[in-house]
C-alpha positions as CSV (number, residue, x, y, z in Angstrom):
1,X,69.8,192.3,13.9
2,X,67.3,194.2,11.3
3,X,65.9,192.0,8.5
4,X,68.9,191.4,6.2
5,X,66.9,190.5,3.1
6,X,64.8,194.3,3.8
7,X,68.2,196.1,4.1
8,X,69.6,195.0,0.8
9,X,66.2,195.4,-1.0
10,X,66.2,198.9,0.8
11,X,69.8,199.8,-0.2
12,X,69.1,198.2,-4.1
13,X,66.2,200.4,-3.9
14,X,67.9,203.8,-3.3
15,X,70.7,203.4,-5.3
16,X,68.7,202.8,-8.4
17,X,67.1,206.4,-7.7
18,X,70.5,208.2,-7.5
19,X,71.4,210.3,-10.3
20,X,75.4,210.3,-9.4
21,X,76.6,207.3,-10.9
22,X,80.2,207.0,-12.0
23,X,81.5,207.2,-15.6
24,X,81.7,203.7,-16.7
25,X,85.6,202.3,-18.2
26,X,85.9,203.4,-21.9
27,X,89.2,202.6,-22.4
28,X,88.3,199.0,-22.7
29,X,85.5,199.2,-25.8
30,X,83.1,196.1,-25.0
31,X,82.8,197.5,-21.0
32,X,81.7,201.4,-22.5
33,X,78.6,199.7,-23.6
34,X,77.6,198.4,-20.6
35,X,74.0,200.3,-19.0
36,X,75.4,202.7,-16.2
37,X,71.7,202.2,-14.9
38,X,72.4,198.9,-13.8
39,X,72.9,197.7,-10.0
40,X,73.1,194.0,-8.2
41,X,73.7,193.3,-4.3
42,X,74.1,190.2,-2.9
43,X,74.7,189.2,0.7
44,X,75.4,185.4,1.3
45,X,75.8,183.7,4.9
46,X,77.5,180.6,6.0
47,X,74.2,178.5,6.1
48,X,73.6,179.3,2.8
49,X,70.8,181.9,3.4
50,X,70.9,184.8,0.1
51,X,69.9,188.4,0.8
52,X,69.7,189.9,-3.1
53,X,68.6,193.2,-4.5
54,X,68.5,194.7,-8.3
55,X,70.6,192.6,-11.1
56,X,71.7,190.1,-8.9
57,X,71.9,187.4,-11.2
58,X,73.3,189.5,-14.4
59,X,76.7,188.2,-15.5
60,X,79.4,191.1,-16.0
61,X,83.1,191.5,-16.6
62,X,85.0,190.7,-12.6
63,X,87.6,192.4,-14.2
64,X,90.6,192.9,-11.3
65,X,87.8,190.9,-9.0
66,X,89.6,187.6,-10.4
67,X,93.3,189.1,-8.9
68,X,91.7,187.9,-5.5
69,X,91.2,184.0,-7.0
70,X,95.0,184.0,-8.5
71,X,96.3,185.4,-6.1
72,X,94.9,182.6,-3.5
73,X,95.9,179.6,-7.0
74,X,99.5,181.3,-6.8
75,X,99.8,180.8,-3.3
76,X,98.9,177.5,-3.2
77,X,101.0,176.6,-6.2
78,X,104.7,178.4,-4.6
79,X,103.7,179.4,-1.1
80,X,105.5,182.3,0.4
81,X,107.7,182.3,-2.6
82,X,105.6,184.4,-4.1
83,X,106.8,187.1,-2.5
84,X,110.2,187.1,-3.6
85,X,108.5,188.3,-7.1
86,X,105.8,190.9,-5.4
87,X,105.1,192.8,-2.5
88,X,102.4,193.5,0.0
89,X,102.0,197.4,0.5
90,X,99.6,199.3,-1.1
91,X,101.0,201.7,-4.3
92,X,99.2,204.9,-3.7
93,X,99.6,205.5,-7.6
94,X,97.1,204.0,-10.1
95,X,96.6,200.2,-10.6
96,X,98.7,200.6,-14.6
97,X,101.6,203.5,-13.0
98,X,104.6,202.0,-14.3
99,X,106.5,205.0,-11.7
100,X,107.0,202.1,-9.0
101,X,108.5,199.5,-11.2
102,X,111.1,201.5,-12.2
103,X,112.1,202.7,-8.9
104,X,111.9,199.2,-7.2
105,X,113.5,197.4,-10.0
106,X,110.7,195.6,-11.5
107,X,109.2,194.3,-8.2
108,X,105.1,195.1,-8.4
109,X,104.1,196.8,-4.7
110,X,101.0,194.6,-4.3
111,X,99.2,191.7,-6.3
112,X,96.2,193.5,-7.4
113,X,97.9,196.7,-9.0
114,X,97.9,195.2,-12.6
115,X,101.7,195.2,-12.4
116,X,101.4,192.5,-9.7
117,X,98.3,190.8,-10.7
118,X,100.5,190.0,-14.4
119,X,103.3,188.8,-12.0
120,X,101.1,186.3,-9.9
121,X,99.1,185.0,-13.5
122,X,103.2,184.3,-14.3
123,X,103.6,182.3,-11.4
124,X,100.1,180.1,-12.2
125,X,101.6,179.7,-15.9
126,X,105.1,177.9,-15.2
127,X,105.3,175.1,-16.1
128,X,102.0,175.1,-18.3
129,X,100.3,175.7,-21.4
130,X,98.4,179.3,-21.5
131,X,95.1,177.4,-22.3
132,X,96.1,174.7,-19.5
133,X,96.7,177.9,-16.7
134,X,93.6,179.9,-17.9
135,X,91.4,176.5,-17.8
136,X,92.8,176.2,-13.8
137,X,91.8,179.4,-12.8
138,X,88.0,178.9,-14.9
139,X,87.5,175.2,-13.0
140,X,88.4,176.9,-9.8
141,X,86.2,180.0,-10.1
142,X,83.3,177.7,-10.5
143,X,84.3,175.3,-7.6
144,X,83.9,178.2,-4.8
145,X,81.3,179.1,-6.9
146,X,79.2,176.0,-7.0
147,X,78.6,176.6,-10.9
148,X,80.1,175.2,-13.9
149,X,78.0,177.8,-15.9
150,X,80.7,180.4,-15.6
151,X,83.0,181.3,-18.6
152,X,85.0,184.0,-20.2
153,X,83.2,186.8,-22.2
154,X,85.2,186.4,-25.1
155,X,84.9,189.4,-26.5
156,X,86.0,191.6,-23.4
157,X,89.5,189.3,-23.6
158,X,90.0,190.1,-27.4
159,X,88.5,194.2,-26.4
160,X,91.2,194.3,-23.5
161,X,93.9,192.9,-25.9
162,X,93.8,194.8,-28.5
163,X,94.0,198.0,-26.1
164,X,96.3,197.0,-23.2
165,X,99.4,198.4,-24.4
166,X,99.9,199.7,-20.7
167,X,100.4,196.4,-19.6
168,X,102.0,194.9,-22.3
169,X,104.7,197.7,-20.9
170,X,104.5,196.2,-17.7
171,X,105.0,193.0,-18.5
172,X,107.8,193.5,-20.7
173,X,109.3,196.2,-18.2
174,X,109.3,193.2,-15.3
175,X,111.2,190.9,-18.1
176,X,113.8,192.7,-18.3
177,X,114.2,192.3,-14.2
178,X,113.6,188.8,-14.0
179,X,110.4,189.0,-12.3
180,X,108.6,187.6,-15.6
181,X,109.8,184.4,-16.6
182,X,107.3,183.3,-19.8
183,X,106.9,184.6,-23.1
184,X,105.3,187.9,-22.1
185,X,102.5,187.0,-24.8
186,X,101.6,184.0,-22.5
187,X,101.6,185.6,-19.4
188,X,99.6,188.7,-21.1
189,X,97.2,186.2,-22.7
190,X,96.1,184.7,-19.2
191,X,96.2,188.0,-18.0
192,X,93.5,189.1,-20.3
193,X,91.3,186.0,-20.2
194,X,91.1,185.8,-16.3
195,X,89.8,189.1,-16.0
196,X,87.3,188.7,-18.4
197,X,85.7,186.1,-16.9
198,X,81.9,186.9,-16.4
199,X,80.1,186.4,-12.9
200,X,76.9,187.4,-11.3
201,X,77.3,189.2,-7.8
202,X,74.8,185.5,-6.2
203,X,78.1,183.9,-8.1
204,X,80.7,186.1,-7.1
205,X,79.3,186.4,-3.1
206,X,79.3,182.7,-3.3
207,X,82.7,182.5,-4.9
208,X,84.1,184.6,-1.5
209,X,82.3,182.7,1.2
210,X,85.8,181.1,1.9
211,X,87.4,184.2,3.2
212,X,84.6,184.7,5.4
213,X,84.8,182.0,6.7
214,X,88.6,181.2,7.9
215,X,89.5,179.5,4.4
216,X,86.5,177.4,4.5
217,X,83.8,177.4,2.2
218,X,80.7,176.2,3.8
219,X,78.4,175.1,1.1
220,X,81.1,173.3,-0.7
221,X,81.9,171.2,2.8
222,X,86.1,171.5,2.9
223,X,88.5,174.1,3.3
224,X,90.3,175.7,0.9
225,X,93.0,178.0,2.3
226,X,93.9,177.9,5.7
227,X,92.8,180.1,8.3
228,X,96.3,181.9,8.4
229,X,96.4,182.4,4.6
230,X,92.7,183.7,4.4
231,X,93.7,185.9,6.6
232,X,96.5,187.4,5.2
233,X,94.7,187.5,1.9
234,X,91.7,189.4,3.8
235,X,94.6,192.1,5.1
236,X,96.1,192.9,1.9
237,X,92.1,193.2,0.7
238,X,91.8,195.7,3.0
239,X,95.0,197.7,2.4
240,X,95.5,197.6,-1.4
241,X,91.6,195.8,-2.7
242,X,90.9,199.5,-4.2
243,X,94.0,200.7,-5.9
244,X,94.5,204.3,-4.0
245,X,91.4,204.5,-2.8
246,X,92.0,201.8,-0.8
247,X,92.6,203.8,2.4
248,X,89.1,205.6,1.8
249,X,87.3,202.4,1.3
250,X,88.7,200.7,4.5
251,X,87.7,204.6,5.9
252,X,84.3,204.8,4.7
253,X,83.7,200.3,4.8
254,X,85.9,199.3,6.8
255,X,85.4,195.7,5.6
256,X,88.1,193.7,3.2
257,X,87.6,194.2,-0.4
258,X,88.5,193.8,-4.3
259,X,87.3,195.9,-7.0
260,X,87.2,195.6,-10.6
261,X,86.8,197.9,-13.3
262,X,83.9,196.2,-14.4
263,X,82.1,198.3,-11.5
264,X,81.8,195.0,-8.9
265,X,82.8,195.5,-5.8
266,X,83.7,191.8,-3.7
267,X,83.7,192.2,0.1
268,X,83.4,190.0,3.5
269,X,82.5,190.9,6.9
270,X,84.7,187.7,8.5
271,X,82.7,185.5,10.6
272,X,79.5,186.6,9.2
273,X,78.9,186.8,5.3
274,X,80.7,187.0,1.5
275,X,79.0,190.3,-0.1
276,X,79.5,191.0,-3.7
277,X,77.9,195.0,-5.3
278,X,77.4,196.0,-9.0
279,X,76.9,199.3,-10.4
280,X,79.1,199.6,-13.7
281,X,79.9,203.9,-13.0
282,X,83.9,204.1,-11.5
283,X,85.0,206.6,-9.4
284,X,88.3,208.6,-9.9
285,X,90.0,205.6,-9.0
286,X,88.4,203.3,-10.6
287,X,86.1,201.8,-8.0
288,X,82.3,201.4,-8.5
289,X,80.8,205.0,-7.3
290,X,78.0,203.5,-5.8
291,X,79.4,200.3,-5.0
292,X,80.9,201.8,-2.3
293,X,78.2,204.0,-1.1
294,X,76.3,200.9,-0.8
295,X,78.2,199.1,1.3
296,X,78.7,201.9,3.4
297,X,75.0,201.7,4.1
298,X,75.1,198.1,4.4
299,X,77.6,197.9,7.4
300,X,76.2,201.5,8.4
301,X,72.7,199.5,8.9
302,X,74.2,195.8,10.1
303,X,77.4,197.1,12.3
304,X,79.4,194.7,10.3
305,X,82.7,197.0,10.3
306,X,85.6,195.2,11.3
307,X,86.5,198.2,13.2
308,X,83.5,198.0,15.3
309,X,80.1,199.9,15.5
């Protein structure tokens, strides 16, 4: 295989010379200011071995990325229960449509349409404090990956709260079916505070390494899923991980993935490496632009397409 550590470098390279780079999220104040300019790739293997290009160690907002680390606490917490209260096909409509909800009476299609994702922070609250939820998913992000540094950009949380009335709709829309069972505030409060976390893409690659590899992360020495439930997790990657662009990325990719507003971009080619891409411009959909053009090139150049060469 070509030298990984040249491809990324390569691929960093060019994307910092493109002048089409996505319009970053304004809707959410503290994101609008961050540099449009900025890009981070990381590639991380099972032994360990890092492949990094551009900001690869600059914290931002994981945004939605975090749906992919609740979703795996929820199903440890309930199991296949879970999907009594969400389903598993992708929406086709964007990630805040309340259109679906009101059709499917209050049942989110996926668990990373925001819908969905409120639904599964529900299920991690029962039976807990907000703080004690929120301080679950925190220890656990920095147990897959490896670093205790990681923490909540405050100011994102209080920026998303005191513009999210879409899903302040959601959540009380899937109250009123049931599908919510906390004080909406709670659940909304854990909500906001997850996503906010802050990660590099070396943190965020290293985070992923368990889907990767069959549920088990290889520099932390156990497994953490099992191979059954990583892979499901890694299918409903693939199908909904981009909102309705989801179909396109698996097109154009054609590797798992989970987005995030925040303009990273988490993917893995199973069997072989946890990748995680930063470039803060969103497309129509909401997906970094060049995110995805990068990891085009990446599987382009390394044949890592789960579909084949």
């Amino acid at each position: 295989m070509p030298d990984l550590d040249r491809i990324v470098k390569d691929i960093a390279e060019e994307m910092r010379a493109r002048p089409d780079r996505g319009t970053v999220a304004s809707y959410i104040p503290e994101l609008a200011r961050v540099d449009p300019q900025a890009f981070g790739l990381v590639v991380i293997d099972g032994d360990g071995r890092v492949a990094a290009g551009g900001d690869a160690d600059i914290p931002f907002s994981i945004q939605s990325i975090s749906k992919v680390f609740t979703l795996t606490l929820a199903l440890g917490m309930v199991g296949d229960r879970l999907w009594r209260r969400v389903g598993r096909e992708p929406s086709g409509s964007p990630f805040n449509s309340i259109v679906q909800l009101e059709r499917e009476n209050g049942i989110p299609r996926n668990p990373f349409i925001n819908a969905g994702a409120i639904a599964v922070t529900d299920v991690i609250l029962s039976g807990h404090q907000p703080r004690e939820a929120l301080g679950e998913i925190l220890r656990f992000m920095q147990f897959l990956a490896q670093d205790d540094r990681i923490a909540i950009d405050e100011r994102v949380a209080a920026s998303e709260k005191r513009t999210g009335f879409r899903n302040a709709a959601l959540a009380n829309y899937m109250r009123s079916f049931g599908v919510i069972e906390n004080p909406v505030d709670f659940t909304l409060g854990v909500y906001f505070h997850h996503c906010a976390i802050a990660m590099s893409c070396r943190q965020l690659a290293t985070a992923g390494l368990f889907l990767a590899y069959s549920g088990q992360h290889p520099l932390a020495g156990h497994s953490v899923i099992s191979s059954e439930r990583a892979r499901r997790i890694n299918a409903i990657m693939l199908t909904c991980g981009h909102y309705d662009g989801s179909g396109d990325f698996a097109y154009r990719v054609g590797l798992p993935g989970k987005s995030g507003v925040g303009g990273g971009i988490l993917a893995v080619a199973p069997g072989r490496a946890s990748i995680c891409v930063w470039s803060p411009g969103l497309d129509a959909a909401g997906n970094s632009h060049l995110g995805r053009i990068a990891l085009e090139m990446l599987v382009k150049r390394t044949g890592w397409s789960i579909f084949g060469v």
